[in-house]
PyMOL Python script that loads the backbone (N, CA, C, O; Angstrom):
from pymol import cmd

cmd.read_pdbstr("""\
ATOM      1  N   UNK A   1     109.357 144.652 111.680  1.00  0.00           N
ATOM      2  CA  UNK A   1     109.709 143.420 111.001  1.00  0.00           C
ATOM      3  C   UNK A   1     109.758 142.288 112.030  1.00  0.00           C
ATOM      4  O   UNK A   1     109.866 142.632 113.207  1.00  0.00           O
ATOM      5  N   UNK A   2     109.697 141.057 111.760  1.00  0.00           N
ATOM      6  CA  UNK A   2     110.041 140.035 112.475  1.00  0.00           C
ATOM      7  C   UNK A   2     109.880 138.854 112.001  1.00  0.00           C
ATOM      8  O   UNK A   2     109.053 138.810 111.090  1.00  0.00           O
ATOM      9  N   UNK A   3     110.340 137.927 112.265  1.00  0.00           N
ATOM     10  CA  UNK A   3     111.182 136.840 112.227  1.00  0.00           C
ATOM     11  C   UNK A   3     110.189 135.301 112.432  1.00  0.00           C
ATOM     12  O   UNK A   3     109.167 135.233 113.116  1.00  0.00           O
ATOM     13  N   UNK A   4     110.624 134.499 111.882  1.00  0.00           N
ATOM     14  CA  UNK A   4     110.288 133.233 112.154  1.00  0.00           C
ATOM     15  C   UNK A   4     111.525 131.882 111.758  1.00  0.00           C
ATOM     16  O   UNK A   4     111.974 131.482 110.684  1.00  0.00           O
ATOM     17  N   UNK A   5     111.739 131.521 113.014  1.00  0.00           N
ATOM     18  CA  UNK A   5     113.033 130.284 112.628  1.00  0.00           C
ATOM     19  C   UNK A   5     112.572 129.365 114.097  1.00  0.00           C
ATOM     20  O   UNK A   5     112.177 129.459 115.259  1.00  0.00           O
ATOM     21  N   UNK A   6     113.083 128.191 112.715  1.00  0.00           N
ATOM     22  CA  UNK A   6     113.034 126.741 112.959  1.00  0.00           C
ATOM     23  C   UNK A   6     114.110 125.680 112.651  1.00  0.00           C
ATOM     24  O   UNK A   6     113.869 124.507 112.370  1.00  0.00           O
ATOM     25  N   UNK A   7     115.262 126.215 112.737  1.00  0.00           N
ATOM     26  CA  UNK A   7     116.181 125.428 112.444  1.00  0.00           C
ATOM     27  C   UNK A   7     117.778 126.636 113.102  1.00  0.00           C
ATOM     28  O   UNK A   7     118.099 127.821 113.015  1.00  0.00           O
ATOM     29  N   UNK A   8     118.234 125.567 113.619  1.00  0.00           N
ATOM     30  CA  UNK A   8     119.159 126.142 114.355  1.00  0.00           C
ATOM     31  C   UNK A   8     120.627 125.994 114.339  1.00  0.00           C
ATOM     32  O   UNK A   8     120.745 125.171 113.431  1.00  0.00           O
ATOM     33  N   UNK A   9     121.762 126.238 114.726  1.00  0.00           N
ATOM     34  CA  UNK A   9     123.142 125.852 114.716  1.00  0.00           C
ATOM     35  C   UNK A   9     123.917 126.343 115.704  1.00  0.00           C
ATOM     36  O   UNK A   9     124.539 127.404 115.757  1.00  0.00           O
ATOM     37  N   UNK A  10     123.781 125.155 116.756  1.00  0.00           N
ATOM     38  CA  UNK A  10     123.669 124.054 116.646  1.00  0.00           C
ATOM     39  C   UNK A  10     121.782 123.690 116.963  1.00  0.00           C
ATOM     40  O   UNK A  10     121.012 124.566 117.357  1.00  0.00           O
ATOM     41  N   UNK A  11     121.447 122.538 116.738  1.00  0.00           N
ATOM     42  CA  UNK A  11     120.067 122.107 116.997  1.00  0.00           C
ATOM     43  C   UNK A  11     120.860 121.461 118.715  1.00  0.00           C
ATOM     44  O   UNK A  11     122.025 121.159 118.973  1.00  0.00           O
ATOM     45  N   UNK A  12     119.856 121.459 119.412  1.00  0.00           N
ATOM     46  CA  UNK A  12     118.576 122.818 120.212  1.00  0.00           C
ATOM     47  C   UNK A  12     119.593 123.851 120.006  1.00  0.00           C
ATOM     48  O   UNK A  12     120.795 123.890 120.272  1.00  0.00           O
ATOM     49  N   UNK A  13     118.848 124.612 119.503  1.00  0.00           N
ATOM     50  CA  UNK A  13     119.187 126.495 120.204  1.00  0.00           C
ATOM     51  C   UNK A  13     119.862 126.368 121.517  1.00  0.00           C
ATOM     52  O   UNK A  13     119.646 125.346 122.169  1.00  0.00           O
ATOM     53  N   UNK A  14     120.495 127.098 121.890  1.00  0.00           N
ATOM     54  CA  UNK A  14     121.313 126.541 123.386  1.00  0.00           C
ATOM     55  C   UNK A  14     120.236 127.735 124.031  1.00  0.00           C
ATOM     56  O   UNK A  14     119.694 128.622 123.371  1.00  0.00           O
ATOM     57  N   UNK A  15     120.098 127.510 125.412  1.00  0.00           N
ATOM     58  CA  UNK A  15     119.189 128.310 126.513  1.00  0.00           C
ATOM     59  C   UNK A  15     119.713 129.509 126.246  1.00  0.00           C
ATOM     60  O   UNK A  15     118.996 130.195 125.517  1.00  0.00           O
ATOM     61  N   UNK A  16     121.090 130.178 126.711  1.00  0.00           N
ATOM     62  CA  UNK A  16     121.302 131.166 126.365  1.00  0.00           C
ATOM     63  C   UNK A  16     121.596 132.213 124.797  1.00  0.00           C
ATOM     64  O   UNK A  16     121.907 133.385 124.585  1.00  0.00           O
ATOM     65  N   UNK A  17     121.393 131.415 124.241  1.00  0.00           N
ATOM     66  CA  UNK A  17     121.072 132.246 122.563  1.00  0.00           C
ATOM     67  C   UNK A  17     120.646 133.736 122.572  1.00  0.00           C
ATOM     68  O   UNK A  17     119.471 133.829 122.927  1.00  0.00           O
ATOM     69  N   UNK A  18     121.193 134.875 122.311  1.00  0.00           N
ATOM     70  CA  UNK A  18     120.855 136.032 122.002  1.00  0.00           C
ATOM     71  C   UNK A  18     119.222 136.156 120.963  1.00  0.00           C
ATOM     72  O   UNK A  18     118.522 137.159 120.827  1.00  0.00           O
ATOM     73  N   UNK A  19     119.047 135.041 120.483  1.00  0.00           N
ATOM     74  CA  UNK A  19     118.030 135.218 119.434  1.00  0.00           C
ATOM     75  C   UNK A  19     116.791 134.844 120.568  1.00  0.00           C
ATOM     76  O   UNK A  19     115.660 135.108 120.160  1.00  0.00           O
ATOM     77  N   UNK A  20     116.852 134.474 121.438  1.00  0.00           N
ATOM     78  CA  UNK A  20     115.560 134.373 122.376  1.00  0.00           C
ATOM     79  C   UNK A  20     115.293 135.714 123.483  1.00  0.00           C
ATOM     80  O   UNK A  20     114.442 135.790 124.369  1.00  0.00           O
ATOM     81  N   UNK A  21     116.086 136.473 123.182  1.00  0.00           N
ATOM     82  CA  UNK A  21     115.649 137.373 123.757  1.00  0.00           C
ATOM     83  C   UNK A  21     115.546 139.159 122.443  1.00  0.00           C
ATOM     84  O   UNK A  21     115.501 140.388 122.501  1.00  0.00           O
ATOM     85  N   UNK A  22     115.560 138.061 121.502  1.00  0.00           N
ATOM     86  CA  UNK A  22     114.649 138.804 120.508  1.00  0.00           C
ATOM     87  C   UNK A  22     113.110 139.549 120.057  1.00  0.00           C
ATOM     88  O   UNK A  22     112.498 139.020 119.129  1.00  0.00           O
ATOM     89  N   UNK A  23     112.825 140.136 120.381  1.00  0.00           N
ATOM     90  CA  UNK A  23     111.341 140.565 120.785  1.00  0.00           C
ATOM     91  C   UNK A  23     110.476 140.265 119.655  1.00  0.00           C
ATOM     92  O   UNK A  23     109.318 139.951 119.929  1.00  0.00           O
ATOM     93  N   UNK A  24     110.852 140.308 118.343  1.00  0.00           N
ATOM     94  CA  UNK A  24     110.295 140.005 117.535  1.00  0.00           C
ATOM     95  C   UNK A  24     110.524 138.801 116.459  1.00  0.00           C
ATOM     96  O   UNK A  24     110.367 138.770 115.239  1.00  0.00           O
ATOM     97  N   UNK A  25     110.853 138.060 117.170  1.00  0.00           N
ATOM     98  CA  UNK A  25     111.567 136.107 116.673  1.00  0.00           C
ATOM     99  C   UNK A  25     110.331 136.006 117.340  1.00  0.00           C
ATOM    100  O   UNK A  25     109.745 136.577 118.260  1.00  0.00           O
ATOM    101  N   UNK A  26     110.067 134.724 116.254  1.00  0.00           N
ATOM    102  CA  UNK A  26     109.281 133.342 116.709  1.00  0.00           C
ATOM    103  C   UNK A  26     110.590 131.993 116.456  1.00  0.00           C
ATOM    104  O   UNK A  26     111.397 131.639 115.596  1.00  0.00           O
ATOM    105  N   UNK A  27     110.204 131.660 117.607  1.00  0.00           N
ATOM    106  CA  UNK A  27     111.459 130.159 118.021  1.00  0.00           C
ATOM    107  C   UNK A  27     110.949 129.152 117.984  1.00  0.00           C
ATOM    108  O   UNK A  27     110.245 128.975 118.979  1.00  0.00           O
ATOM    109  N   UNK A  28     110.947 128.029 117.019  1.00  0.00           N
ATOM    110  CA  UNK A  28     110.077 126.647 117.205  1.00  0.00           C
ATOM    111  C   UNK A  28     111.039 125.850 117.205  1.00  0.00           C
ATOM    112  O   UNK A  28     112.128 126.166 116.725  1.00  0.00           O
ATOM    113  N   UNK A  29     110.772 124.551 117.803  1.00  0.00           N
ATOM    114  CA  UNK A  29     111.694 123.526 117.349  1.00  0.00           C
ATOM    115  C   UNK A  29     111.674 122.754 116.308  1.00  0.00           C
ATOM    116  O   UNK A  29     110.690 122.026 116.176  1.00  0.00           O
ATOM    117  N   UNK A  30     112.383 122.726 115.645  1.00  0.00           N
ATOM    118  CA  UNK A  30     112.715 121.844 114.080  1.00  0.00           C
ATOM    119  C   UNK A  30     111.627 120.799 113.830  1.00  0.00           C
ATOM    120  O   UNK A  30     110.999 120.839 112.771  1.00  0.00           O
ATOM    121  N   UNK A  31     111.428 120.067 114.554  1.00  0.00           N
ATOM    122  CA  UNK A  31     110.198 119.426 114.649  1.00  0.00           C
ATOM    123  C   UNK A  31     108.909 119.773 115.164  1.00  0.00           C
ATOM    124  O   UNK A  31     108.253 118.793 115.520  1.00  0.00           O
ATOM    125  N   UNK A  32     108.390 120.821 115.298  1.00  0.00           N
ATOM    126  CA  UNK A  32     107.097 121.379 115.023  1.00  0.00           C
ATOM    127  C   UNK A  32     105.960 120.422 114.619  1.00  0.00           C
ATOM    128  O   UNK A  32     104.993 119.965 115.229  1.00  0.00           O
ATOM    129  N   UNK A  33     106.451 120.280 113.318  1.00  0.00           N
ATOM    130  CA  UNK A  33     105.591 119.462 112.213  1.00  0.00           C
ATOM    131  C   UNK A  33     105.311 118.047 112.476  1.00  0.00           C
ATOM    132  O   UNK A  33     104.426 117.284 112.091  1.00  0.00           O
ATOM    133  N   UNK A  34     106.337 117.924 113.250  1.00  0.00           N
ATOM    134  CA  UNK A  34     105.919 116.331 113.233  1.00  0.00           C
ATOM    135  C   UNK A  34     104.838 115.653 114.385  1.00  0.00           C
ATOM    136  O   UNK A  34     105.002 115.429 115.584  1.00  0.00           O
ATOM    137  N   UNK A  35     103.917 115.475 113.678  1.00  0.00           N
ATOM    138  CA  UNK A  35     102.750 115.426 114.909  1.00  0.00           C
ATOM    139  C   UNK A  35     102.730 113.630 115.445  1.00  0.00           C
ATOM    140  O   UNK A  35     103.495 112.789 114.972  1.00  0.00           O
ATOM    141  N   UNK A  36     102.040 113.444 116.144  1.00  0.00           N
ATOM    142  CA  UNK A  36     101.689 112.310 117.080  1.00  0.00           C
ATOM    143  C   UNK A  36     101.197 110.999 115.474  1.00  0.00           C
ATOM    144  O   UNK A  36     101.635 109.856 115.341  1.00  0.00           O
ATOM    145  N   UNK A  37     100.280 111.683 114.592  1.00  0.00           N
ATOM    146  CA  UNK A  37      99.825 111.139 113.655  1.00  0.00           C
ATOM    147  C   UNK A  37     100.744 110.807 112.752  1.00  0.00           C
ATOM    148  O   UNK A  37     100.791 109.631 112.391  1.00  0.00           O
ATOM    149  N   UNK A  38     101.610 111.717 112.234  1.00  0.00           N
ATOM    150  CA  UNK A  38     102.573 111.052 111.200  1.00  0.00           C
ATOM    151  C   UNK A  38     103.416 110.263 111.843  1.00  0.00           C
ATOM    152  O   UNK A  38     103.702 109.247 111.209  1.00  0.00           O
ATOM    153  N   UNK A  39     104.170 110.430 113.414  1.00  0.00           N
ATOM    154  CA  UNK A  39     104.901 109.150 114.125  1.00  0.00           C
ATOM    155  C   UNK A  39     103.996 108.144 113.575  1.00  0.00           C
ATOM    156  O   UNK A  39     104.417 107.520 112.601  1.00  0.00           O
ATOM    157  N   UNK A  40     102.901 107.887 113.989  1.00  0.00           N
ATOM    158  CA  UNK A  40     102.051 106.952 114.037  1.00  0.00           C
ATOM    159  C   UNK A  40     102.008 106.256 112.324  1.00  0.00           C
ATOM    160  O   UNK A  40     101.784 105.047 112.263  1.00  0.00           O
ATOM    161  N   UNK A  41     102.140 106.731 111.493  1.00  0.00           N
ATOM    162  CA  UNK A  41     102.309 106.467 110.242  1.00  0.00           C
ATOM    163  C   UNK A  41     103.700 106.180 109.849  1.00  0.00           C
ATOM    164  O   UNK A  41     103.810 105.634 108.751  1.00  0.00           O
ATOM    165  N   UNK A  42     104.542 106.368 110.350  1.00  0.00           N
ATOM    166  CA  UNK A  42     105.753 105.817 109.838  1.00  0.00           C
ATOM    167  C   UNK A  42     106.043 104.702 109.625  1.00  0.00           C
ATOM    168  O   UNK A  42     106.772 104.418 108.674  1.00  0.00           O
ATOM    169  N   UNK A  43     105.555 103.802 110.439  1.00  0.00           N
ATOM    170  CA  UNK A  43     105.933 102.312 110.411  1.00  0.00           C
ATOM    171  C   UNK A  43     105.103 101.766 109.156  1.00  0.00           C
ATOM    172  O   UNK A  43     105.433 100.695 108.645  1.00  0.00           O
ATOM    173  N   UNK A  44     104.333 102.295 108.804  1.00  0.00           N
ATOM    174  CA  UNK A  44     103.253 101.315 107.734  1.00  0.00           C
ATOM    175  C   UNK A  44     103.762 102.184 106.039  1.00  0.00           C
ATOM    176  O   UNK A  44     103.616 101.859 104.861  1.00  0.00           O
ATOM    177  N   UNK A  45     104.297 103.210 106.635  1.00  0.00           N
ATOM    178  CA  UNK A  45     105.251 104.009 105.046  1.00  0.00           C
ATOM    179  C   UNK A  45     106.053 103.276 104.635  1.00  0.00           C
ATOM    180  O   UNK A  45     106.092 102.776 103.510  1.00  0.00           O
ATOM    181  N   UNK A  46     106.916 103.110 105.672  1.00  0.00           N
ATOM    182  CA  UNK A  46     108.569 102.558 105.533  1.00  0.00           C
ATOM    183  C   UNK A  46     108.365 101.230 105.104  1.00  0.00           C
ATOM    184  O   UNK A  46     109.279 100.791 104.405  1.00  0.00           O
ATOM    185  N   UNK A  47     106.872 100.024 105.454  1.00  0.00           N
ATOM    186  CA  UNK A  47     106.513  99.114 104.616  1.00  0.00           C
ATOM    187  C   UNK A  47     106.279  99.499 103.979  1.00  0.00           C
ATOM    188  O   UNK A  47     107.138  99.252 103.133  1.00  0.00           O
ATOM    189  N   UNK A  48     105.367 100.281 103.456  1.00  0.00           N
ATOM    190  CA  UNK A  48     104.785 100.512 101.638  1.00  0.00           C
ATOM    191  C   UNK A  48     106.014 100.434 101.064  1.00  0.00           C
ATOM    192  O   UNK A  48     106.266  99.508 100.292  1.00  0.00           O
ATOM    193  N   UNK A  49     106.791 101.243 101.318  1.00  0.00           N
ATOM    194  CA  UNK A  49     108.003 101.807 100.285  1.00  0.00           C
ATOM    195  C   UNK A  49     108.985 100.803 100.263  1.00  0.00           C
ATOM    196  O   UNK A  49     109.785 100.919  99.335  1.00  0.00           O
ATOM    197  N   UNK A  50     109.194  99.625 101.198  1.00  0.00           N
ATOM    198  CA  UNK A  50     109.844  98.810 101.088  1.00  0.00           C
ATOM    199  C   UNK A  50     109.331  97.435 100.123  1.00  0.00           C
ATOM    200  O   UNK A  50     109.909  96.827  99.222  1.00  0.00           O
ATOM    201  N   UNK A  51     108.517  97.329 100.504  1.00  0.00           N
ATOM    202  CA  UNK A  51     106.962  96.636  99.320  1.00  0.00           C
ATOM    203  C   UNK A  51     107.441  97.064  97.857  1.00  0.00           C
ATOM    204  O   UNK A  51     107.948  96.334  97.006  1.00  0.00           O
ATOM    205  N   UNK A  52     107.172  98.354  97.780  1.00  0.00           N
ATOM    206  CA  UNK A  52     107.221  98.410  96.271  1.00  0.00           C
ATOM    207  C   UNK A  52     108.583  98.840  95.854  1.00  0.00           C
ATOM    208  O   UNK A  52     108.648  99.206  94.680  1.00  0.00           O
ATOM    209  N   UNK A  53     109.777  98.885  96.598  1.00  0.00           N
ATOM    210  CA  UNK A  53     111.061  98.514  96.119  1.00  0.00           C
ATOM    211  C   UNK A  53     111.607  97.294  95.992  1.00  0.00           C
ATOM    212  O   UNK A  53     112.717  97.089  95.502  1.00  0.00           O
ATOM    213  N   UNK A  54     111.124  96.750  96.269  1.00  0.00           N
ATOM    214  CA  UNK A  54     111.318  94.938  96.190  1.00  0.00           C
ATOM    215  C   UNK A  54     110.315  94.553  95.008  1.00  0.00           C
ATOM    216  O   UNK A  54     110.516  93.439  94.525  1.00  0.00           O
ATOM    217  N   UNK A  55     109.503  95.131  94.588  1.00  0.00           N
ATOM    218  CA  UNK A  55     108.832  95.071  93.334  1.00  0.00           C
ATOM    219  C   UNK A  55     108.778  95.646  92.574  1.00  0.00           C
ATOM    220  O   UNK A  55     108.032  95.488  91.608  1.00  0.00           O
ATOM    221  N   UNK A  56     109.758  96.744  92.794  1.00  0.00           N
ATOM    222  CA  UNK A  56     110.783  97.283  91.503  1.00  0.00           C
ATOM    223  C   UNK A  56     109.477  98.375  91.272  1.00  0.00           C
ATOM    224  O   UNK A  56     109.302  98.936  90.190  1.00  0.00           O
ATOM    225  N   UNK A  57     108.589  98.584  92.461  1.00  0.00           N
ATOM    226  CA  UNK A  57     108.030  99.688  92.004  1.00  0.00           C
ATOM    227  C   UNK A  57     108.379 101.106  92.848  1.00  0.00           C
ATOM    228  O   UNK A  57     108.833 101.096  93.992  1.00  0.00           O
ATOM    229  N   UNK A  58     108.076 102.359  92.055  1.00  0.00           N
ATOM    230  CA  UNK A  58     108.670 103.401  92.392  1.00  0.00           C
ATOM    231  C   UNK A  58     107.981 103.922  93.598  1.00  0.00           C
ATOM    232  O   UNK A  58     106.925 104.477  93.297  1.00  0.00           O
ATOM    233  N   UNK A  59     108.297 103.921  95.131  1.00  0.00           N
ATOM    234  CA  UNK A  59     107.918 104.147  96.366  1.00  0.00           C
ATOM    235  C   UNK A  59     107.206 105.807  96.299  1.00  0.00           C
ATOM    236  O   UNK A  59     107.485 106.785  95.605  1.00  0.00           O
ATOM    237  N   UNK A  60     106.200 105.576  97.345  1.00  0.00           N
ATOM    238  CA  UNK A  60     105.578 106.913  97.104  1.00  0.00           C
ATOM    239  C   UNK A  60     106.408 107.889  97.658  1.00  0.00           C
ATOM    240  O   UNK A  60     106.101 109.033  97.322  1.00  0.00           O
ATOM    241  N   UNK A  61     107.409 107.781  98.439  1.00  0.00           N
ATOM    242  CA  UNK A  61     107.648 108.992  99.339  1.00  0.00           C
ATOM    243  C   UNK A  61     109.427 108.498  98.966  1.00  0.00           C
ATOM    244  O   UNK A  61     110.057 107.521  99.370  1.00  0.00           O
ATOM    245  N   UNK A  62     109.893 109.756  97.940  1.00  0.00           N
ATOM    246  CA  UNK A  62     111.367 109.733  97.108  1.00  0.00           C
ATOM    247  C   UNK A  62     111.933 110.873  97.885  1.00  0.00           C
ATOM    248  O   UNK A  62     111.208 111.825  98.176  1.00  0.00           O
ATOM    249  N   UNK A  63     113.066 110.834  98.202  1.00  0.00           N
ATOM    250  CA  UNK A  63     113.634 111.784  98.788  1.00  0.00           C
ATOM    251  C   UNK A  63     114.212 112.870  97.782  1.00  0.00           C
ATOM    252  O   UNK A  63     113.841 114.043  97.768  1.00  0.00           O
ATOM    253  N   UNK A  64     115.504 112.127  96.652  1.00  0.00           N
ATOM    254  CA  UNK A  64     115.799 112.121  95.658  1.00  0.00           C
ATOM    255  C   UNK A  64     115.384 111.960  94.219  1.00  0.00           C
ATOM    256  O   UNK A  64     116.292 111.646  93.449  1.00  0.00           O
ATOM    257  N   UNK A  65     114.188 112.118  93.719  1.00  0.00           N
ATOM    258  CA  UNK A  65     113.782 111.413  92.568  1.00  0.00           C
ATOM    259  C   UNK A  65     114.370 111.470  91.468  1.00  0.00           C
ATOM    260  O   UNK A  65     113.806 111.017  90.472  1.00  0.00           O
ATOM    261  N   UNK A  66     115.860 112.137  91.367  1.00  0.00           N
ATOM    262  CA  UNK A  66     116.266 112.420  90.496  1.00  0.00           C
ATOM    263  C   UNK A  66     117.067 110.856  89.888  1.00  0.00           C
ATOM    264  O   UNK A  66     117.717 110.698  88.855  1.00  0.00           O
ATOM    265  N   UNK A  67     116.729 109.882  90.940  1.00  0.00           N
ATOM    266  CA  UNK A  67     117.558 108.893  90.652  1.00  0.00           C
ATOM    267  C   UNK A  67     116.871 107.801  90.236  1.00  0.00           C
ATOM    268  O   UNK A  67     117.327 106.682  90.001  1.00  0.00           O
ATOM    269  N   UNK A  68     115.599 108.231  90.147  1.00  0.00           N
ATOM    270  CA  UNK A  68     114.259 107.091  89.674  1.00  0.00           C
ATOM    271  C   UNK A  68     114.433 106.497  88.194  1.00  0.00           C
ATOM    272  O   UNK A  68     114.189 105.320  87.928  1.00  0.00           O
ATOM    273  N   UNK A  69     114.846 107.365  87.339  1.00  0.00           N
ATOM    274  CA  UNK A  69     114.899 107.121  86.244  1.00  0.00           C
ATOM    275  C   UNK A  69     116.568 106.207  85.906  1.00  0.00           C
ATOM    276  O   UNK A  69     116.707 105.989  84.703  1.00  0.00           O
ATOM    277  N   UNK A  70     117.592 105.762  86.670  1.00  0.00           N
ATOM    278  CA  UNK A  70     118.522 104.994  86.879  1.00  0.00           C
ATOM    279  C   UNK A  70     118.436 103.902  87.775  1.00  0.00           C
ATOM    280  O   UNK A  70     119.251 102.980  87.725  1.00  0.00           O
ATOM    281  N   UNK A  71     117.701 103.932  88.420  1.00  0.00           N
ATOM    282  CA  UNK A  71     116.889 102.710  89.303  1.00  0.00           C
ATOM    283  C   UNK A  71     116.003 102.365  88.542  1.00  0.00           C
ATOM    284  O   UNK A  71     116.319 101.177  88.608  1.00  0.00           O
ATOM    285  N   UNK A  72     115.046 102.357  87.777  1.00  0.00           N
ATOM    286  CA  UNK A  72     114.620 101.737  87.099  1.00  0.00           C
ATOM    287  C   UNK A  72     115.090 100.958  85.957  1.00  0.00           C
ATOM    288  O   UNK A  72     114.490  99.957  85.567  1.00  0.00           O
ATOM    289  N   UNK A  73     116.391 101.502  85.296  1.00  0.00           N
ATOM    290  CA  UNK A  73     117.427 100.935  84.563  1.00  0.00           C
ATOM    291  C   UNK A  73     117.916  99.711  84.836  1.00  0.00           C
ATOM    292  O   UNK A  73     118.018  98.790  84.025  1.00  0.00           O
ATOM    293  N   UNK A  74     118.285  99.690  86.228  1.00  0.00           N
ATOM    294  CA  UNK A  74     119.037  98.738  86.815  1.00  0.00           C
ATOM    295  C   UNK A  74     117.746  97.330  87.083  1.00  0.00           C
ATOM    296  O   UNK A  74     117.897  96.171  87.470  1.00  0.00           O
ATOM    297  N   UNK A  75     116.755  97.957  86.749  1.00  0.00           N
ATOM    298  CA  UNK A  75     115.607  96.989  87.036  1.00  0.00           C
ATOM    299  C   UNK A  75     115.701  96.225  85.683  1.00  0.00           C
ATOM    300  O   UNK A  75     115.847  95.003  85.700  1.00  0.00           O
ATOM    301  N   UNK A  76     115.621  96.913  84.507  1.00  0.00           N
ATOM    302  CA  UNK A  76     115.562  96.389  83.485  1.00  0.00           C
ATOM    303  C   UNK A  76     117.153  95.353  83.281  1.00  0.00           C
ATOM    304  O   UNK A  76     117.195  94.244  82.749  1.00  0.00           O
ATOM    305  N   UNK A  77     118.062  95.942  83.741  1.00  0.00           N
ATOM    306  CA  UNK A  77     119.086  95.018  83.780  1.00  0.00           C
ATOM    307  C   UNK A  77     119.188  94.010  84.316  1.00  0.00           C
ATOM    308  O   UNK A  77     119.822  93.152  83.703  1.00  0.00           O
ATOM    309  N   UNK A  78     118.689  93.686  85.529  1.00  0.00           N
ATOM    310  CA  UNK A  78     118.242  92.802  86.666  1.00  0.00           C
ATOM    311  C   UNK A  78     117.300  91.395  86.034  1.00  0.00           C
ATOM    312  O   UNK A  78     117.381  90.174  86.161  1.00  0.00           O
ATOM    313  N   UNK A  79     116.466  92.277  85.358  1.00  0.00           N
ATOM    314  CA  UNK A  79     115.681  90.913  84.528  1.00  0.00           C
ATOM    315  C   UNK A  79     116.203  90.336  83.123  1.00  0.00           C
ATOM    316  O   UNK A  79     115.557  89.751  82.253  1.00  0.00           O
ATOM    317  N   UNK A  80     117.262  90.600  83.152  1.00  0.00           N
ATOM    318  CA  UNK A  80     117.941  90.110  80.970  1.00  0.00           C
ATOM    319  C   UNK A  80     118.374  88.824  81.581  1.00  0.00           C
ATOM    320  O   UNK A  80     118.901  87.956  80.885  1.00  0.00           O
TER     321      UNK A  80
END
""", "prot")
cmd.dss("prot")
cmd.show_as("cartoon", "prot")
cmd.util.cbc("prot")
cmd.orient("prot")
């Protein structure tokens, strides 16, 4: 059997962690994923999504979407 983790407690893994001298763990850091390209895209997201919240439109990237449908409410209230 073996293992794959990417998230830790505390974040970094401390040097001495028993789980690194696990023979069959894979150890990544939490951010793995985040490549050179999506840094590079952040700044022009965080405009989009600020763009179309100021125009009361629904941003592409929702963390929560469960709250879209009450934010849009408040839109309709906003304009009476």
């Amino acid at each position: 059997m073996r293992i794959a983790l990417d998230v830790f407690d505390p974040e970094p893994l401390k040097e001495n962690s028993p789980l690194r001298d696990l023979p069959n763990a894979i150890l990544t850091p939490h951010m793995v994923g985040h490549t050179v390209e999506s840094q590079m895209r952040l700044p022009e997201a965080f405009c989009e999504n600020l763009l179309a919240v100021a125009e009361w439109r629904v941003p592409e990237y929702v963390v929560n979407p469960s709250v879209i449908e009450t934010w849009l409410r408040k839109q309709h209230s906003a304009q009476l």
